[in-house]
Structure formats: structure tokens, C-alpha cells
C-alpha positions in Angstrom: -7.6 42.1 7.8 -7.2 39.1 5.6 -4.0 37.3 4.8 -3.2 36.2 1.3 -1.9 33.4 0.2 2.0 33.3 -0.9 2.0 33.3 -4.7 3.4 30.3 -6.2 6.6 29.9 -7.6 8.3 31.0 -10.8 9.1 27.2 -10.7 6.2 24.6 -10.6 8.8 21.8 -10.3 10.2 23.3 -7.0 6.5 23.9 -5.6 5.5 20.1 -6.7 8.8 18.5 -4.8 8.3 20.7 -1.6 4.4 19.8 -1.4 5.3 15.9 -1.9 8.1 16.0 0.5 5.6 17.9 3.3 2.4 15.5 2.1 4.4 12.5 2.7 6.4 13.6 5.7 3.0 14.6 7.8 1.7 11.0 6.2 4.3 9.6 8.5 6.0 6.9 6.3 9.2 6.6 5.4 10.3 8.3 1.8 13.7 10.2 0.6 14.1 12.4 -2.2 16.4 10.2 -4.8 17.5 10.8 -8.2 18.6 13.4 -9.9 16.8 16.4 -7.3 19.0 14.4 -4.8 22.1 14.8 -6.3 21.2 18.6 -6.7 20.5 18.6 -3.1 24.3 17.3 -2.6 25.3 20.0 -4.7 25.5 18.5 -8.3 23.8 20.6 -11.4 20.0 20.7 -11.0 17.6 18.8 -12.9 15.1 20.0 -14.8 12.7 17.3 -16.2 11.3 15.9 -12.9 11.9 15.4 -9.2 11.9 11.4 -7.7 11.0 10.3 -4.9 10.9 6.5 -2.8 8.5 4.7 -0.3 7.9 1.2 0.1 5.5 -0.6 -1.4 3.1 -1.2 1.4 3.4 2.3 2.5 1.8 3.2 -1.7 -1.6 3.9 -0.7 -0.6 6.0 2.2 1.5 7.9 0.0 -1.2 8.3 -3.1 -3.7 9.9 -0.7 -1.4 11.8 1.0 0.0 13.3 -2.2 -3.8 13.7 -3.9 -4.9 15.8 -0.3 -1.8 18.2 -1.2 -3.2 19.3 -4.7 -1.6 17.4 -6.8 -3.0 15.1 -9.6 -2.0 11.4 -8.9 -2.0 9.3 -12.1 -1.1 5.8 -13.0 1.4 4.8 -15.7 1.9 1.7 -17.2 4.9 0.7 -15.1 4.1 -0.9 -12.4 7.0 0.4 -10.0 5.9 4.1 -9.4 3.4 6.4 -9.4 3.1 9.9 -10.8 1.9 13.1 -9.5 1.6 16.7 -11.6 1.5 19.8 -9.8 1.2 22.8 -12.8 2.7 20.5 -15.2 5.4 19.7 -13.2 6.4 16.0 -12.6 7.3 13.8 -9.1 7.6 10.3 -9.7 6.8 8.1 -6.8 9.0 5.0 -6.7 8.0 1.9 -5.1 10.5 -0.5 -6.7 14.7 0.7 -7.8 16.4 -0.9 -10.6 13.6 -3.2 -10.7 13.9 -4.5 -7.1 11.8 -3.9 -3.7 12.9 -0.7 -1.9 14.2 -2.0 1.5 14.1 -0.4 5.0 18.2 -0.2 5.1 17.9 2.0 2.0 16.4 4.9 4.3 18.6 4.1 6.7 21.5 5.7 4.4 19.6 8.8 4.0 20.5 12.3 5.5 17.9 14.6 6.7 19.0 17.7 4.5 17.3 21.2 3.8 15.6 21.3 -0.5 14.0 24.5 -1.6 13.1 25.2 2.6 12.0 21.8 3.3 14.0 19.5 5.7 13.8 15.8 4.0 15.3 12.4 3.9 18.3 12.8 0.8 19.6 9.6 -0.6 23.1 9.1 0.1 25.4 10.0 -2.5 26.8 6.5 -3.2 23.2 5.1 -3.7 22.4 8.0 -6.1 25.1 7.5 -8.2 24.7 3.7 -8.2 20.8 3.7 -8.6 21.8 5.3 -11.8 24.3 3.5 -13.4 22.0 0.5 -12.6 19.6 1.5 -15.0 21.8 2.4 -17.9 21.8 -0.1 -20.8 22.0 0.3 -24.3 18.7 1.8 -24.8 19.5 4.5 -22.2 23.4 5.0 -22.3 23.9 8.6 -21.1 27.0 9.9 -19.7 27.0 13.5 -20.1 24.4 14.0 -17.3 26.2 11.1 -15.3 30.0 13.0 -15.5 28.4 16.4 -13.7 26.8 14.0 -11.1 30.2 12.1 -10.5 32.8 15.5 -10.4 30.1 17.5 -8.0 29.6 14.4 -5.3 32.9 12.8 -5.8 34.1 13.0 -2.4 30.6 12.1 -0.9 30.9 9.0 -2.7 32.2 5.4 -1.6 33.5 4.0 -5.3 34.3 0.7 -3.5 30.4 0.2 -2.8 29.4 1.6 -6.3 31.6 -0.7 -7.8 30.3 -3.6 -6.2 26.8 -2.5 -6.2 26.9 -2.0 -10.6 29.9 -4.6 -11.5 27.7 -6.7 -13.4 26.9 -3.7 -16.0 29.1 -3.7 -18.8 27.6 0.6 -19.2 28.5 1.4 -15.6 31.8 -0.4 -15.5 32.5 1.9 -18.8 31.6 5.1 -17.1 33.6 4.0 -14.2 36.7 3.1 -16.5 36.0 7.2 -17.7 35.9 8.6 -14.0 39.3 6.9 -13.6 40.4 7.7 -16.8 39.6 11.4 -16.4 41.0 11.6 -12.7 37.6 12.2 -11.4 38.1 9.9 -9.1 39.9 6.8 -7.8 37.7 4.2 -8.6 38.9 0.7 -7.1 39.8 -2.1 -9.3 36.8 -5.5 -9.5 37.4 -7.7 -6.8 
């Protein structure tokens, strides 16, 4: 008597973020699940356009192969700070540079090993999710309504102090921290 294979999911998204997570887990470098999947997994609204994931740079070959083996379709962009991997369609983006700078060992150190879609995996904190992405808004990309969600659901995961600090130089992010104030979201602390 054979065994058949489980059928795959109604969602190709979920099935491309669990096989990335296991590839690069059993590839044995370090990674977390970041953006806006990691948020979800913290219990804000889920995404729906892609799942993101971060290694470091020397660990990018390791985590190419690793992620081709699985079945997925590893392609280069133009941008030199990721990598991008199609299961069905579906999108993971493979980060080896944040908000333009070199991922760090410390940033893994802030992760927590928490359960996605039946997949234990690294979960960026949710300070560093939030602050990864007001880092990157600007006025070409200048989007609260997806930030406000984010900010309510993981409000009391969050340490404002550090967020503050971490995006004080960006006019956009001390606007949307203004709003979270503003709107009793949260207590967000004053500039030092």
C-alpha cells in the first residue's frame, strides 16, 4: 500500500513560507521570518502579497541552494539586497540587507522561536518589525493604513522608546508616531 502525498494548500503563499522556513532551518544558518508575515505571526492582520525573510549575507549562497533543493524557483532581481523565490506564484523575498544596512548577528538575537502555519521559526521581535518598516517609508512609499493595523494588534509587544530612537531621523515615521499618540494607540515617548 502506497502513501500519497498531502495535497497542497488552497494557499500557495502559506506552502512557499513553510517550505523556506524548513529549507533554511535544516540549512542550519541563522534566518527569521520578518515583515509583514511576522507581524501576522504576532497576531496583526495577515498579509497577502508576499512573505519576508532574513539571513546574512555570507550565509546567501547557503540559503539560495537550500531554498532551490525545496522546489522553489530562486530568481535574481535587480536589487542587490535580497533574493526571490516563487513557489506556485507565490512570493518569499530573501533579505540580506534591512533599510539598506548589513543584517547583524544581534538582530536574531531578538527573535522568538514561534509556531507559523505548523512550522516552529525564528519571528522578528515586534519592535524591530514595526521599526524595519517605518524605516523604509519616504515619500515615494508613504503608507499608513497598513502601518495603523500593525501598530493597534502588537501595541503592547512593542518598546516605543526603541522605535523612536531606532526611526527619529524620518520625518514619515515621526508622523505616524505623532498619529499613534494622537489616536491613543499607544504612548509613544517624546525625542530625546
Amino acid at each position: 500500500m502506497s502513501v500519497e502525498p498531502a495535497p497542497a494548500s488552497p494557499n500557495p503563499l502559506h506552502d512557499a513560507l513553510r517550505l523556506t522556513a524548513v529549507a533554511l532551518a535544516e540549512s542550519g544558518i541563522r534566518y527569521a521570518l520578518v515583515g509583514g508575515y511576522a507581524a501576522w505571526a504576532r497576531g496583526a492582520p495577515e498579509p497577502s502579497h508576499d512573505a519576508d525573510f532574513v539571513i546574512m549575507e555570507k550565509d546567501l549562497e547557503v540559503a539560495r541552494k537550500a531554498i532551490a533543493d525545496a522546489g522553489l524557483d530562486v530568481r535574481e532581481p535587480a536589487e542587490n539586497w535580497l533574493f526571490k523565490a516563487y513557489h506556485r506564484d507565490a512570493l518569499i523575498d530573501v533579505l540580506y540587507r534591512m533599510c539598506g544596512e548589513q543584517v547583524e548577528e544581534e538582530l536574531f538575537d531578538r527573535t522568538d522561536m514561534i509556531e507559523v502555519l505548523a512550522v516552529r521559526m525564528p519571528v522578528l521581535s515586534a519592535t524591530d518589525v514595526l521599526s524595519s518598516q517605518l524605516r523604509v517609508l519616504g515619500e515615494h512609499y508613504c503608507d499608513f493604513a497598513h502601518l495603523l493595523p500593525t501598530a493597534r494588534a502588537l501595541r503592547e509587544q512593542i518598546d516605543w522608546a526603541v522605535v523612536r530612537r531606532a526611526v527619529d531621523d524620518n520625518p514619515y515615521a515621526r508622523a505616524f508616531l505623532h498619529l499613534v499618540g494622537e489616536l491613543g494607540v499607544a504612548e509613544v515617548p517624546a525625542a530625546a
